[in-house]
C-alpha positions in Angstrom: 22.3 24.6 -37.8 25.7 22.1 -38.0 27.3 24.7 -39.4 26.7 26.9 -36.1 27.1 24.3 -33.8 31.0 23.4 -35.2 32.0 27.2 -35.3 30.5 27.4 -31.8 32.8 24.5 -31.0 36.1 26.0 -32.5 35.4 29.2 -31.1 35.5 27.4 -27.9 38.7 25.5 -28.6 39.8 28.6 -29.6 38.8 30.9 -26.2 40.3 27.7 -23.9 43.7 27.6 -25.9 44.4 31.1 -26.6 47.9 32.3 -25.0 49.2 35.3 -23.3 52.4 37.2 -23.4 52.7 39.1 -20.8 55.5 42.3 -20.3 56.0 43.9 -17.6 57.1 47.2 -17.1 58.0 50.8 -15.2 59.7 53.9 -16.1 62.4 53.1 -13.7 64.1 51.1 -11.0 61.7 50.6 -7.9 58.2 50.9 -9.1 57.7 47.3 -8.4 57.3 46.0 -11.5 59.4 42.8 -10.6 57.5 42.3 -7.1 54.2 42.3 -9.4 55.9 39.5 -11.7 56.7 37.7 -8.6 53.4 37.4 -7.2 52.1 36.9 -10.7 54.1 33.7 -11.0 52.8 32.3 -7.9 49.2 32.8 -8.5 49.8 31.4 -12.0 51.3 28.5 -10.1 48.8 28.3 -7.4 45.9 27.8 -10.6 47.7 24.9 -12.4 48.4 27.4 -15.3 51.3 26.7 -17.2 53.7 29.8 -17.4 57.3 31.0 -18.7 59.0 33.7 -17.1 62.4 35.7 -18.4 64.4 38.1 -16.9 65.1 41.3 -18.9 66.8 43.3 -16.2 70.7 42.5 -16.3 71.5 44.9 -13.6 68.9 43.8 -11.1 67.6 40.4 -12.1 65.2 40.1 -8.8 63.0 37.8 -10.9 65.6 35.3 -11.3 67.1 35.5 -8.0 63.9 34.5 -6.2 61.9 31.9 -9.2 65.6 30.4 -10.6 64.5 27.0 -9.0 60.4 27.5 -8.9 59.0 25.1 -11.6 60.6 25.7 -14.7 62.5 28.1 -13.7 63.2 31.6 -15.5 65.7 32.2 -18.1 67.7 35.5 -18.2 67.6 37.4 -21.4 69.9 40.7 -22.5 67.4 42.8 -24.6 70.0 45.3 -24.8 72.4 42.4 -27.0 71.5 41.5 -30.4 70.1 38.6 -30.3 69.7 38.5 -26.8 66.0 38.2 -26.9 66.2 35.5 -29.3 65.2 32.3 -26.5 61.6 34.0 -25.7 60.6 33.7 -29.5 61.8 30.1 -30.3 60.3 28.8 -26.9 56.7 31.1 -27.8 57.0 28.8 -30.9 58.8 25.2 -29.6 57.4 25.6 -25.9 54.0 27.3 -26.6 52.8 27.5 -22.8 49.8 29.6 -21.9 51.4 32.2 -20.3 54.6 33.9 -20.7 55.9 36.6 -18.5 58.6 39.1 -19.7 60.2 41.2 -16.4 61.5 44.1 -18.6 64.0 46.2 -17.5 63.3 49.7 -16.0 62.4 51.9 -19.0 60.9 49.2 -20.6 59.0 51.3 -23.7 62.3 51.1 -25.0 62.9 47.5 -24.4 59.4 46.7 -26.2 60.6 49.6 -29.3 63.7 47.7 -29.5 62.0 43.6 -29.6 59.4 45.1 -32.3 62.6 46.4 -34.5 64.3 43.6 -34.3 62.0 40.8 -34.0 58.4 41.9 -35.3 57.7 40.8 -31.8 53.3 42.1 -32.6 53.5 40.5 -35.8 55.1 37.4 -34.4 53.0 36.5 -31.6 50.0 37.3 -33.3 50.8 34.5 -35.4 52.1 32.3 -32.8 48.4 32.7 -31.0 49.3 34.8 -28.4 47.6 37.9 -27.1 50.4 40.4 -25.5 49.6 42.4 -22.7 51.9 45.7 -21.3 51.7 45.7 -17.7 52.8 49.3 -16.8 53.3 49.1 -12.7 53.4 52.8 -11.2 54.5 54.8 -8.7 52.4 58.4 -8.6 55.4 60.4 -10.1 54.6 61.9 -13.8 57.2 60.1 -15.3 55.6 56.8 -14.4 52.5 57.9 -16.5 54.5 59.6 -19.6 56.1 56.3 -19.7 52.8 54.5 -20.6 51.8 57.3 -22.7 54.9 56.7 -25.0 54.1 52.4 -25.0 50.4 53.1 -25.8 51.4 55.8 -28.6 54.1 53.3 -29.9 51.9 49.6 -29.8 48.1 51.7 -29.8 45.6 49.0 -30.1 47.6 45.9 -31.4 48.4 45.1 -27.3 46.2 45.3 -24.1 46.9 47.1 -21.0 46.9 47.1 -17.5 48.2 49.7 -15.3 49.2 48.7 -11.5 49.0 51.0 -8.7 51.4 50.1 -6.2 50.3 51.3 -3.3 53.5 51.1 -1.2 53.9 54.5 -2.8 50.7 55.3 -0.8 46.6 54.8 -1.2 45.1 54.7 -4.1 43.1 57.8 -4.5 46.5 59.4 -4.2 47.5 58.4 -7.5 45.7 61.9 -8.9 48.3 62.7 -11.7 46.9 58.7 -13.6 43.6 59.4 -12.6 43.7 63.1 -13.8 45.3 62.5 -16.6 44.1 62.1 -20.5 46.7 59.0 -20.8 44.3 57.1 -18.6 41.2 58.2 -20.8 43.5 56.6 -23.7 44.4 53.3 -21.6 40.7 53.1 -20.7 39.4 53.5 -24.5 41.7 50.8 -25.8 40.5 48.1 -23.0 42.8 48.7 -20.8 42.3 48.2 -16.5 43.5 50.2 -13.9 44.1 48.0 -10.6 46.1 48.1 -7.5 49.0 46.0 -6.2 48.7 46.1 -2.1 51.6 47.4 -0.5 53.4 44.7 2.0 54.9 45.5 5.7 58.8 46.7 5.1 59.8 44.2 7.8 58.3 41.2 6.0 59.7 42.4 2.6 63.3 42.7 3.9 63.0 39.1 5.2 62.0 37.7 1.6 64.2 39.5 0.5 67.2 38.7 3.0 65.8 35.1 2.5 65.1 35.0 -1.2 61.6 33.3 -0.6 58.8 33.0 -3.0 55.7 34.3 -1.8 54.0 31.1 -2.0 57.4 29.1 0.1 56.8 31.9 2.6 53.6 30.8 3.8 53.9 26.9 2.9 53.8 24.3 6.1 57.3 24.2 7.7 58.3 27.9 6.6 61.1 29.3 8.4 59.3 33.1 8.9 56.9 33.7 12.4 52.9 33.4 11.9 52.9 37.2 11.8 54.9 37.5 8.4 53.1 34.4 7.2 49.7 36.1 8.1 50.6 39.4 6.2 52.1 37.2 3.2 49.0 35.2 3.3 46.8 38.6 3.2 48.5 40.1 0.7 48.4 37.4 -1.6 44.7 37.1 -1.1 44.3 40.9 -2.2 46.8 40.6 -5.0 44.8 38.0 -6.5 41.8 39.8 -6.1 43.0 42.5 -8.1 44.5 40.5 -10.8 41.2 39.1 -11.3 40.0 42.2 -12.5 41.9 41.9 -15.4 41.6 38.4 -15.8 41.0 38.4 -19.4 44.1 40.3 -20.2 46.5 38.5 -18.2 45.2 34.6 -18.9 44.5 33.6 -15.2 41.6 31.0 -16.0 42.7 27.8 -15.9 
């Protein structure tokens, strides 16, 4: 009966403590896969959940631009250098925060193929105590599922996964080549969760954008936007985390 009631106990410790790596991907340029990181950051923030964020895209480091200053910052990384990766393995090691956040660069199965070769990146953070997570955000092209076909083919069930609909690239029902599809059978048989990032007003976006505001700053007391951008800022925060949520196990948002 002690027995039970210790390995109860250190299976606790071990559920609270465990630790996330999180990368995020698309098949290309303007899925949204560094908007998703951005509002991933802020809801990490916005829990009190200690997280790490890098910046894999040399050509558009949007990450960077906008979270440089937020908290800790985020680092800027050049998967494509050897070596260049090196800084998010010692800190999973030195650092060892909860969460850590990977913006990949667009064609990012490549990027993951090319940390594994060099690094044993699975091998590694499985040791380190972190769970790693692909984040595959899509648009409703073909090429944005074959893209997450060839990750889950290459890591098959050492990693979870969590496809994002981004429904800027319209509603989510319209996504019919995922839905229809036998990759999504295959995401869906591994543990993987299909949700939806909401799409935000084009006016409001440019101003972040123009203004290089976090989404969190934009709504704060003492903002420089109007109440309407605040308001739709506000809402789509409130959806994004409600989506999130459905993959909360994946993507370590408990406190």
């Amino acid at each position: 009966m002690v027995k039970a009631v210790e390995k109860a106990k250190a299976d606790t410790k071990s559920v609270a403590t465990k630790k996330h790596l999180i990368a995020v991907t698309g098949d290309k340029g303007g899925t949204g896969k560094s908007t998703w990181s951005r509002g991933m950051i802020d809801l990490l923030a916005s829990k009190h959940i200690q997280c790490a964020a890098y910046d894999a895209d040399k050509r558009n480091a949007q990450l960077y631009r906008y979270y440089k200053d937020f908290g800790d910052g985020v680092k800027r990384i050049d998967i494509s250098a050897r070596g260049g990766a090196d800084a998010l393995l010692d800190d999973m090691e030195g650092v060892g925060d909860k969460v850590m956040l990977v913006d990949l660069p667009a064609g990012g199965n490549e990027a993951f193929e090319k940390l594994e070769a060099e690094m044993g990146l699975l091998d590694s953070a499985k040791e380190l105590g972190y769970d790693i997570t692909i984040v595959s955000v899509l648009s409703r092209v073909k090429d944005s599922v074959n893209a997450l076909k060839l990750l889950m083919d290459f890591t098959g069930d050492a990693v979870g996964y969590v496809a994002v609909k981004n429904l800027y690239f319209g509603d989510a029902e319209k996504f019919r080549i995922l839905d229809n599809s036998k990759t999504k059978k295959q995401l869906e048989q591994l543990g993987g969760v299909v949700i939806t990032m909401p799409d935000l007003y084009d006016d409001t976006f440019e101003l972040l954008d123009e203004t290089n505001l976090t989404f969190r700053a934009a709504v704060e007391e003492g903002s420089s936007l109007s109440r309407s951008h605040r308001s739709r800022i506000y809402q789509w925060l409130k959806q994004f985390e409600a989506e999130v949520m459905k993959a909360e196990a994946l993507l370590g948002v408990k406190p």
